[in-house]
ZAMARGU-4260 file (C-alpha; in steps of 0.2 Angstrom, whole numbers, plus 5000, padded with zeros to 4 digits):
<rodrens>
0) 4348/4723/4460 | 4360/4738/4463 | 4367/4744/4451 | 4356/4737/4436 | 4351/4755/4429
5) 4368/4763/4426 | 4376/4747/4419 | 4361/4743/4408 | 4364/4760/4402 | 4383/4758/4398
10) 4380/4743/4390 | 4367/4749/4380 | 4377/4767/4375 | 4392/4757/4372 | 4384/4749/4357
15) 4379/4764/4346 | 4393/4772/4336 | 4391/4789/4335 | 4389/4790/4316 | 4374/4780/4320
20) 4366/4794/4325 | 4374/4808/4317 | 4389/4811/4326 | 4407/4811/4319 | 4415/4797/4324
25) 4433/4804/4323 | 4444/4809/4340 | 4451/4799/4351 | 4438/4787/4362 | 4442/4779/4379
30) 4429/4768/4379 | 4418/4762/4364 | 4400/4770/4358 | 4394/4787/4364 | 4400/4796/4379
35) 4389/4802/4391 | 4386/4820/4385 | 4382/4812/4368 | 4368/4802/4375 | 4362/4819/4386
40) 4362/4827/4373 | 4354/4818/4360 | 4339/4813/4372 | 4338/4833/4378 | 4343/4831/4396
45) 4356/4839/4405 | 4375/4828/4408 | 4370/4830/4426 | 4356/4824/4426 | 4360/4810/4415
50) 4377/4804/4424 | 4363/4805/4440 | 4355/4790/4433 | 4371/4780/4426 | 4375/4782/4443
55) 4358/4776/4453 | 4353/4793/4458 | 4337/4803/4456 | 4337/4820/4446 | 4331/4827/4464
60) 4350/4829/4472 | 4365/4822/4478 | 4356/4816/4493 | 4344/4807/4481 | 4347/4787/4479
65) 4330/4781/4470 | 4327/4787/4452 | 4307/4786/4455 | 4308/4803/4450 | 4312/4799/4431
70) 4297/4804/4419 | 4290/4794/4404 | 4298/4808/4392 | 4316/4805/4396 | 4314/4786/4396
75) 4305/4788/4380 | 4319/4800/4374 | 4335/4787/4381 | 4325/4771/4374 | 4326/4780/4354
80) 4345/4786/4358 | 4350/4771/4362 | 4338/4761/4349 | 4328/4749/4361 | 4318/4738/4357
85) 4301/4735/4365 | 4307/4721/4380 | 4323/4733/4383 | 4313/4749/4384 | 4303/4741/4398
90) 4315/4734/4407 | 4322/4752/4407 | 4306/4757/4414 | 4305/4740/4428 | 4325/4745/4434
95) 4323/4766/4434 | 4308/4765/4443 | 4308/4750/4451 | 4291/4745/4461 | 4293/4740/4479
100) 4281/4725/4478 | 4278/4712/4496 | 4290/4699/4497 | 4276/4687/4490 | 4286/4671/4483
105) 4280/4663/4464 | 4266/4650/4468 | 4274/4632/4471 | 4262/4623/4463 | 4249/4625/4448
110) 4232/4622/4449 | 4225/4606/4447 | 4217/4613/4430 | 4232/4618/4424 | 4239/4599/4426
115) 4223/4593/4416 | 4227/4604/4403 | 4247/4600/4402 | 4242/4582/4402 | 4227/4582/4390
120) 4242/4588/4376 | 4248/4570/4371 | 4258/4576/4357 | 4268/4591/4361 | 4281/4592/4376
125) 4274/4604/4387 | 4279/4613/4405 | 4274/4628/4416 | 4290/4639/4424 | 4287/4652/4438
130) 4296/4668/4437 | 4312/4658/4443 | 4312/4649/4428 | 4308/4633/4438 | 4300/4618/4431
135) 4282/4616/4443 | 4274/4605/4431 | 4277/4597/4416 | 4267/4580/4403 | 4273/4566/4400
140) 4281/4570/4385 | 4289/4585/4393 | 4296/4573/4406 | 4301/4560/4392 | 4311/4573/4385
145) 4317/4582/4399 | 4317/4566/4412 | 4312/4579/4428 | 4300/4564/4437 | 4310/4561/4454
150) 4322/4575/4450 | 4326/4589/4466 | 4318/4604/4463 | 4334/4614/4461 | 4340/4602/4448
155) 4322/4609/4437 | 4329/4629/4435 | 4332/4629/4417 | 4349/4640/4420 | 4353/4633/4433
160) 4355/4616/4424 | 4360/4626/4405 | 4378/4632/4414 | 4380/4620/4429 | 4376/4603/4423
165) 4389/4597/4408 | 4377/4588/4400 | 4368/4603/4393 | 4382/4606/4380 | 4378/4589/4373
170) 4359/4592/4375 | 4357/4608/4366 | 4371/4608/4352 | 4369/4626/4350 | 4371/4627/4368
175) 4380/4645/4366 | 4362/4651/4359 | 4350/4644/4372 | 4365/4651/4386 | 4361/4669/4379
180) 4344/4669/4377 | 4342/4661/4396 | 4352/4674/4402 | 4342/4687/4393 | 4324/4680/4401
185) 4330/4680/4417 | 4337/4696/4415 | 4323/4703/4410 | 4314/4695/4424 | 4326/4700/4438
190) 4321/4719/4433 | 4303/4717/4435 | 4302/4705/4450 | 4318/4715/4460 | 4312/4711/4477
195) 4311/4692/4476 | 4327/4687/4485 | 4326/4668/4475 | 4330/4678/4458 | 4346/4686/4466
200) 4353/4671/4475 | 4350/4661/4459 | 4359/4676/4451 | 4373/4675/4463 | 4373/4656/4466
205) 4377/4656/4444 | 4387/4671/4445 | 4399/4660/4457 | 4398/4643/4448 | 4399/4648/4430
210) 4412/4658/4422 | 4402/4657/4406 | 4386/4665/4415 | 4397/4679/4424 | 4401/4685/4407
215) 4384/4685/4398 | 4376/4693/4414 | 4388/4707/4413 | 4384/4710/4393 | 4366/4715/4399
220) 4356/4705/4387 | 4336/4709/4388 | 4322/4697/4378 | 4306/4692/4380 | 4307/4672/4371
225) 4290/4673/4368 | 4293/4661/4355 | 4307/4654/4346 | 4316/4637/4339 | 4326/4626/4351
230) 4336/4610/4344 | 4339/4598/4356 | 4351/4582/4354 | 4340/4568/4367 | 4349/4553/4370
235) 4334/4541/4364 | 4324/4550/4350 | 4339/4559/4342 | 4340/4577/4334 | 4325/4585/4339
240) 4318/4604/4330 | 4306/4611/4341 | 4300/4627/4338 | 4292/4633/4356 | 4278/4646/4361
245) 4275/4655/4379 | 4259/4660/4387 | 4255/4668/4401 | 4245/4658/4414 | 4239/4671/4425
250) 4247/4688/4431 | 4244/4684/4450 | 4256/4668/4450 | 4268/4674/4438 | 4267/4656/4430
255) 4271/4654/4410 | 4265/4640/4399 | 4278/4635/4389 | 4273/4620/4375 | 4284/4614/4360
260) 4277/4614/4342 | 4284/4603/4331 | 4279/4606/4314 | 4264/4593/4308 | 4273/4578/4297
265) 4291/4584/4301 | 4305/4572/4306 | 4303/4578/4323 | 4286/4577/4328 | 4286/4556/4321
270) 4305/4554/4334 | 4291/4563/4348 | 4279/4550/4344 | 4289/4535/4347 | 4297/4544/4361
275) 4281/4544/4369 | 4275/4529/4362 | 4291/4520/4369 | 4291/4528/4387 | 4272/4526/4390
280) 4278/4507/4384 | 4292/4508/4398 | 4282/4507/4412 | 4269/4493/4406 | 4284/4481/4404
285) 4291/4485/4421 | 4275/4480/4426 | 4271/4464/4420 | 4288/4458/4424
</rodrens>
């Protein structure tokens, strides 16, 4: 996405004050953290070179518009001026040197093992996401919490239904929290993957529709979620605490694993029980009548 590697770096300069790292903070400043001959200097590169990258353009000249050219010692140097942490630092590296991948498109489906393995977990909501951040698959109690069966498949993109549908306030009540840390993953993932024309009309399409997402997107939030603790408010089983992990299913279909852990004898994982317990129950009574 143009324009991704001089307003990350912006963003990220705008946040250090210079006492931070050793500079007097006094003077007059037109715009807030370091200036761009602060952060040239600090990392030991030249204010051309480094206003070449805020600016999309390679160190090789004026005519240059990839930064391919950029080493592993000046993005090292930038990623300890401007205190990255370990997901920012490569996502520095994804957007300066972005590689030019085939127009392959995330798998649409998982494979039938993967579906065995969601449905075998009978106690812990579980889903797999492509590198969209749509739901493929998901268990029975992912779908009793969630309620994706007979959903459109554009109504399964987690962001897409965090900042378009008005229910998600009332679903996450620290929807603010979960609208960052969205924004952030797919940030992150819209630098490794910038080629895949679904990430930027998702991009666009939210950029349009949500004011709320406008304004996140522009802060340049970076994070991995490997992990974390959601709290989500369902309709039937009530406050839920549901701590979450994420693994990788396989680098080749860019397809995550995401699973919720309640903790064992908490309030939450007994509401998840008689969730399950009452929607598996659901069905059997439709039937026999």
């Amino acid at each position: 996405m143009d324009g991704d590697l001089g307003d990350f770096l912006r963003s990220r300069r705008a946040r250090i004050r210079p006492e931070e790292v050793g500079l007097p903070s006094h003077g007059r400043r037109r715009v807030p953290g370091l200036r761009r001959e602060e952060v040239a200097q600090l990392a030991g590169v030249s204010v051309d070179y480094y206003v070449r990258l805020e600016q999309g353009r390679g160190p090789g000249g004026p005519s240059r518009t990839k930064t391919g050219g950029v080493s592993d010692a000046v993005l090292d140097a930038l990623a300890r001026v401007l205190r990255l942490d370990e997901t920012e630092h490569a996502y520095l590296r994804a957007v300066a040197r972005p590689r030019r991948q085939p127009g392959r498109p995330p798998a649409p489906r998982v494979r039938p093992g993967v579906q065995l393995l969601l449905d075998s977990m009978d106690r812990t909501p579980a889903f797999v996401l492509d590198r969209r951040m749509d739901v493929l698959a998901w268990n029975a109690l992912g779908n009793a919490l969630f309620g994706y069966d007979g959903t459109p498949p554009e109504a399964r993109n987690v962001p897409r239904r965090i900042f378009l549908d008005p229910a998600a306030r009332t679903l996450y009540p620290e929807w603010h929290a979960v609208a960052v840390q969205s924004v952030a993953y797919l940030r992150m993932l819209a630098g490794h993957h910038q080629d895949d024309r679904g990430l930027t009309s998702l991009v666009g399409e939210l950029s349009l529709k949500s004011e709320d997402f406008r304004r996140l997107w522009a802060d340049h939030p970076v994070a991995e979620c490997a992990y974390g603790v959601k709290r989500v408010q369902h309709p039937v089983a009530g406050l839920l605490t549901l701590p979450y992990e994420t693994l990788a299913i396989s680098a080749s279909t860019d397809q995550t694993l995401l699973v919720y852990t309640p903790e064992p004898g908490s309030e939450t994982e007994e509401r998840l029980a008689l969730l399950g317990s009452w929607t598996s129950a659901v069905p059997e009574a439709t039937e026999r009548a």
